[in-house]
KOLKOLFI-451931 format. One line per field, with one value per residue: x, y, z of N, C-alpha, C in turn; residue in three letters. Coordinates in steps of 0.2 Angstrom, whole numbers, always signed. Each point is the difference from the previous one (the first is absolute). Layout:
KOLKOLFI-451931
n.c1	[X|...]
n.c2	[Y|...]
n.c3	[Z|...]
ca.c1	[X|...]
ca.c2	[Y|...]
ca.c3	[Z|...]
c.c1	[X|...]
c.c2	[Y|...]
c.c3	[Z|...]
resn	[Ala|...]
***
This chain:
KOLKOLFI-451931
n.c1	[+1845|+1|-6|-2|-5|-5|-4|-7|-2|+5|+3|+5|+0|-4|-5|-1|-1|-4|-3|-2|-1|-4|+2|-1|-5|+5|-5|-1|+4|+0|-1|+2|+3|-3|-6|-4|+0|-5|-1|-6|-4|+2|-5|+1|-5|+5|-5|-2|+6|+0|+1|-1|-3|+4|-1|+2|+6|+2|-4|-3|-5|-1|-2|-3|-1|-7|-3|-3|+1|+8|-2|-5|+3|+7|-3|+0|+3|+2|-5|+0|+2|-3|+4|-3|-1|+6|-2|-5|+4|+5|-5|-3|+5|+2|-7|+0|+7|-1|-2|+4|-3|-4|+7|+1|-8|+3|+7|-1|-6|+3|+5|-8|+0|+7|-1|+4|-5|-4|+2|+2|-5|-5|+2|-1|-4|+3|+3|+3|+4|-4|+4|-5|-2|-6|+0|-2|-3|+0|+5|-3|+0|-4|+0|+2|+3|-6|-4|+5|+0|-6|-2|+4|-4|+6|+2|-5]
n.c2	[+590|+4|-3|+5|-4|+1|-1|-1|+1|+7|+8|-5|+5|-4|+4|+4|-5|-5|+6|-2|-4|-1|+8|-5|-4|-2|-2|-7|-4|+8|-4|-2|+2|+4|-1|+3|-5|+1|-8|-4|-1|+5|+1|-5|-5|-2|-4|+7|+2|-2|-5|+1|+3|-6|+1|+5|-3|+6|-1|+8|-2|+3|+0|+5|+1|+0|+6|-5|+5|-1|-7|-1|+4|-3|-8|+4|+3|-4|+0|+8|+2|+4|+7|+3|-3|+1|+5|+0|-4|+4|+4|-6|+1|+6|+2|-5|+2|+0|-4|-2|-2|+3|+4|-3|+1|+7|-3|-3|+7|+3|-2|-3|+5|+0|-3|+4|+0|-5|+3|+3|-3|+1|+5|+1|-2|+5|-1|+4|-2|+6|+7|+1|+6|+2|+4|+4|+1|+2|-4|+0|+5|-5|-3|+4|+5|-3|+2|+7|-1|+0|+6|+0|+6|+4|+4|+5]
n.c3	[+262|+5|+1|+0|+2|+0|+9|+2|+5|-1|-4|+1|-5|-4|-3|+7|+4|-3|+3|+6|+2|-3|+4|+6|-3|-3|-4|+3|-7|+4|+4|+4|+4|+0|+0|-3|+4|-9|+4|-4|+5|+0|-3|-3|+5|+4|+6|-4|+1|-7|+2|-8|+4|+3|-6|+2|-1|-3|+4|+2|+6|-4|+6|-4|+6|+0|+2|+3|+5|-1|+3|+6|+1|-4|+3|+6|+1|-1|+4|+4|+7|+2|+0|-2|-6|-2|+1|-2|-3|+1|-5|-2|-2|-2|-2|-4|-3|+7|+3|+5|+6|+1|+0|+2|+1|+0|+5|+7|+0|+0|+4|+2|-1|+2|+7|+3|+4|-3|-6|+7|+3|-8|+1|+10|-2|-6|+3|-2|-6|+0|+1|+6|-2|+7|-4|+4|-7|+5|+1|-7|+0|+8|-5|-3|+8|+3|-8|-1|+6|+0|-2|+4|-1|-2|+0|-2]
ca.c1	[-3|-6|-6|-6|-7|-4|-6|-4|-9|-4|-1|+6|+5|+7|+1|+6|+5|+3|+0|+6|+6|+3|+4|+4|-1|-3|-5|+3|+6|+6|+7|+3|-1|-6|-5|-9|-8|-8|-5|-4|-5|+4|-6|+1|+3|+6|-3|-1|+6|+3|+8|+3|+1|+4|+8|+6|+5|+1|-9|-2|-5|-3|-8|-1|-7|-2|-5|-6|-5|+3|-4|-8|-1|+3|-3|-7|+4|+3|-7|-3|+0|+0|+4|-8|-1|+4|-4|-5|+1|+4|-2|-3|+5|+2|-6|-2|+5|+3|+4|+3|-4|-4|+4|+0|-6|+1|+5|-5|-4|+4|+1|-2|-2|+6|+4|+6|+7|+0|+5|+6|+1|+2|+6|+2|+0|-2|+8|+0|+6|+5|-3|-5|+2|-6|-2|-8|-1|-2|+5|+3|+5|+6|+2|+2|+6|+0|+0|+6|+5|-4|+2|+6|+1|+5|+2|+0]
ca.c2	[+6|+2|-1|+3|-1|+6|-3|+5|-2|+2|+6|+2|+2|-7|+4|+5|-2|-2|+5|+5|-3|+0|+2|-3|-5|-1|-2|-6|-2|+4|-4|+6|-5|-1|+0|+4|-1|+2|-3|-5|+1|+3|+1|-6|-4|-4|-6|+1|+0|-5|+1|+2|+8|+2|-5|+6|-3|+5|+3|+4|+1|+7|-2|+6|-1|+10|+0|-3|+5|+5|-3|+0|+6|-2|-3|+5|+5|-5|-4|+3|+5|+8|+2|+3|-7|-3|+4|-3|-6|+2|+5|-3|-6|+4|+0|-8|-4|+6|-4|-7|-6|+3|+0|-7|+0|+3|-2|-5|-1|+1|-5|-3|+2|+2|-5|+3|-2|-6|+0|+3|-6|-6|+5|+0|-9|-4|-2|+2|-1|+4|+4|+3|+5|+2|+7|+5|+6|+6|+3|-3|+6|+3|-7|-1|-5|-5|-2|-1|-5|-5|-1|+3|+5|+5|+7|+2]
ca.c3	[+1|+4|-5|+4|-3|+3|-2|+6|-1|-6|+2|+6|-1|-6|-5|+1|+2|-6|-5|+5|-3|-9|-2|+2|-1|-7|-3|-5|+2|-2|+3|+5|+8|+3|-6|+4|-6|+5|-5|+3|+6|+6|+8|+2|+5|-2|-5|-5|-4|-3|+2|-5|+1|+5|+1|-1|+4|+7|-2|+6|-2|+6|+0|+4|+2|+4|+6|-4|-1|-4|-6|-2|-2|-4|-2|-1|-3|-3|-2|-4|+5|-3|+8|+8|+5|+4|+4|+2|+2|+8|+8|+2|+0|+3|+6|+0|+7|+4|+3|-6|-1|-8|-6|+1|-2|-9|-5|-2|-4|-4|-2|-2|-8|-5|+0|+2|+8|-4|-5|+3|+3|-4|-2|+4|+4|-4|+2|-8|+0|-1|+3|-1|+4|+2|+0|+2|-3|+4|+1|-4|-3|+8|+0|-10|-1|+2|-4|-3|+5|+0|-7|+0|-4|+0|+0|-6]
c.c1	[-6|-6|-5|-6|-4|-7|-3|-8|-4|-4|+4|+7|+6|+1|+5|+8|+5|+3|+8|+8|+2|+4|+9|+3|-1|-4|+3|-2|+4|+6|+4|+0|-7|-6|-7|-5|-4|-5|-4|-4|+4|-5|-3|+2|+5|-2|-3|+4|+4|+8|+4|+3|+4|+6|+6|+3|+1|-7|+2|-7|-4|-8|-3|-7|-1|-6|-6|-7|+1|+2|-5|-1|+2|-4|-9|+2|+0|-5|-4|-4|+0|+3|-6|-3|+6|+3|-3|+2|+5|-4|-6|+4|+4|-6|-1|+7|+4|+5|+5|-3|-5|+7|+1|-3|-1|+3|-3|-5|+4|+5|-3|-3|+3|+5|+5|+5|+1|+6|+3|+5|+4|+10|+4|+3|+2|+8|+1|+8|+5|-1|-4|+1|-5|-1|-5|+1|-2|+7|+7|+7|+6|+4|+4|+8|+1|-3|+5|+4|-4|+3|+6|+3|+8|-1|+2|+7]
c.c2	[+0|+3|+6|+1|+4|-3|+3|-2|+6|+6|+2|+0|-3|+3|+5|-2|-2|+6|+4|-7|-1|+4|-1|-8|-4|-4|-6|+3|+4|-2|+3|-5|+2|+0|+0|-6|+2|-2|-3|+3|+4|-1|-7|-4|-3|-6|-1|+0|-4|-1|+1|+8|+0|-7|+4|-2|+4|+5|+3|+2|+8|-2|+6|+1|+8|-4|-2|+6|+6|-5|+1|+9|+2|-2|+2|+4|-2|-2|+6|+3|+5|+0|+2|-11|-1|+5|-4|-6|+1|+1|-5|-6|+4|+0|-6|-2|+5|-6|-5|-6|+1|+0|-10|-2|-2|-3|-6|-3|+2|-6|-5|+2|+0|-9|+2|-7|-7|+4|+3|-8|-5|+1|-1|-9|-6|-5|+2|-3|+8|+5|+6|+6|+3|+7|+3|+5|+6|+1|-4|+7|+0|-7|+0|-4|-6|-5|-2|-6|-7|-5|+1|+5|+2|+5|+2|+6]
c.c3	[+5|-2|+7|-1|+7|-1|+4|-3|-5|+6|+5|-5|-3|-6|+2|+0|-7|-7|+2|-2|-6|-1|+2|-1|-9|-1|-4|-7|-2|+3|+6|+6|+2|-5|+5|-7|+6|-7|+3|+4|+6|+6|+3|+6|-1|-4|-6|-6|-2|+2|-6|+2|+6|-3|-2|+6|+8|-1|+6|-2|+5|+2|+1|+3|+4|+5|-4|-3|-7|-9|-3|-3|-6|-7|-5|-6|-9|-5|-6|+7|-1|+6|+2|+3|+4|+8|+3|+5|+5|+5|+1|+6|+12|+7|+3|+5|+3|+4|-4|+0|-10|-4|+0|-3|-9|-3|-4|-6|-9|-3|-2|-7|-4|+0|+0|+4|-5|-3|+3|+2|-3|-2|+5|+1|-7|-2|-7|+0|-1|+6|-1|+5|+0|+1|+1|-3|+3|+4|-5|-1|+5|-2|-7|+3|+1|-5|-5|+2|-5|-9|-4|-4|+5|+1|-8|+0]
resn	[Unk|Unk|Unk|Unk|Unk|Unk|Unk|Unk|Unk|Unk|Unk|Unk|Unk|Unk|Unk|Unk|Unk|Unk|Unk|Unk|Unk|Unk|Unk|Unk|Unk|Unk|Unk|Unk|Unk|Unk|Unk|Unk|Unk|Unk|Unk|Unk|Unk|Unk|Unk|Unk|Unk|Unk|Unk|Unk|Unk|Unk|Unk|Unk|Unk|Unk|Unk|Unk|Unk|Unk|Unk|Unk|Unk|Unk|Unk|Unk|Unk|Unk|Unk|Unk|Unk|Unk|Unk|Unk|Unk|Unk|Unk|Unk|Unk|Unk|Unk|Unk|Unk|Unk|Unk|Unk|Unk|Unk|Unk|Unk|Unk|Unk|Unk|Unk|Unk|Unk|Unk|Unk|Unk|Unk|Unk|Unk|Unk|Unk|Unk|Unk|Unk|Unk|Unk|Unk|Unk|Unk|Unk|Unk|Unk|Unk|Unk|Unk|Unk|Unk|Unk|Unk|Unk|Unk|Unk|Unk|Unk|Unk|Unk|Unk|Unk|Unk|Unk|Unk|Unk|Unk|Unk|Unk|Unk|Unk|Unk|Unk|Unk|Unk|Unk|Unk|Unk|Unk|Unk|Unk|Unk|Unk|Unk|Unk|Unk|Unk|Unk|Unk|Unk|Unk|Unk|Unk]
***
């Protein structure tokens, strides 16, 4: 049985995602050729995860990753942000970088608050023994066929 587990640094869309295939995908151990868990630490660096969570013979693994900024606002959010701060926080963010060099800047500072590019990294380079399929939640919808293929969903 093909095993599809879903992980992502968290606010970049693994609850959606995992929500959106359940209806496609059974939930061990209803049994079926394919099966969706979603346990353990999904938000997790790779080297943080117990290899007990990756010994499903035939494992696809979805990494889903977003723009670091549309984390941190996420995250804000998350936290207990009222949308007038989180206003706040664009339009601060908006006069502060007009150039790319400044968005660079930001990614940066941002990253270093979230430790983003570390736990993309740790995911990217980690020779994992199954495969892993790297998604941008911002153009996650232009891609469902190219996830179907992935997972090997059918034509319903």
């Amino acid at each position: 049985m093909t095993t599809v587990r879903i992980f992502g640094p968290g606010a970049s869309g693994t609850r959606f995602l995992t929500n959106t295939l359940r209806h496609y995908l059974p939930s061990p151990p209803l049994g079926g050729r394919l099966g969706l868990h979603h346990r353990n630490n999904t938000h997790a660096p790779y080297s943080e995860i117990s290899p007990e969570c990756f010994k499903e013979l035939d494992l696809r693994v979805i990494f889903l990753y977003a723009d670091p900024r549309n984390i941190f606002l996420s995250n804000m959010k998350f936290l207990g942000c009222s949308e007038e701060e989180m206003k706040d926080i664009r339009r601060h963010h908006i006069e502060r970088n007009v150039g790319t060099d400044d968005v660079y800047r930001v990614a940066e500072e941002i990253d270093e608050f979230c430790g983003l590019e570390n736990h993309f990294d740790s995911w990217l380079y980690s020779n994992a023994p199954f495969k892993i399929a790297f998604i941008k939640y911002e153009i996650l919808l232009s891609n469902s066929e190219s996830i179907a293929d992935f997972v090997s969903i059918g034509p319903r």
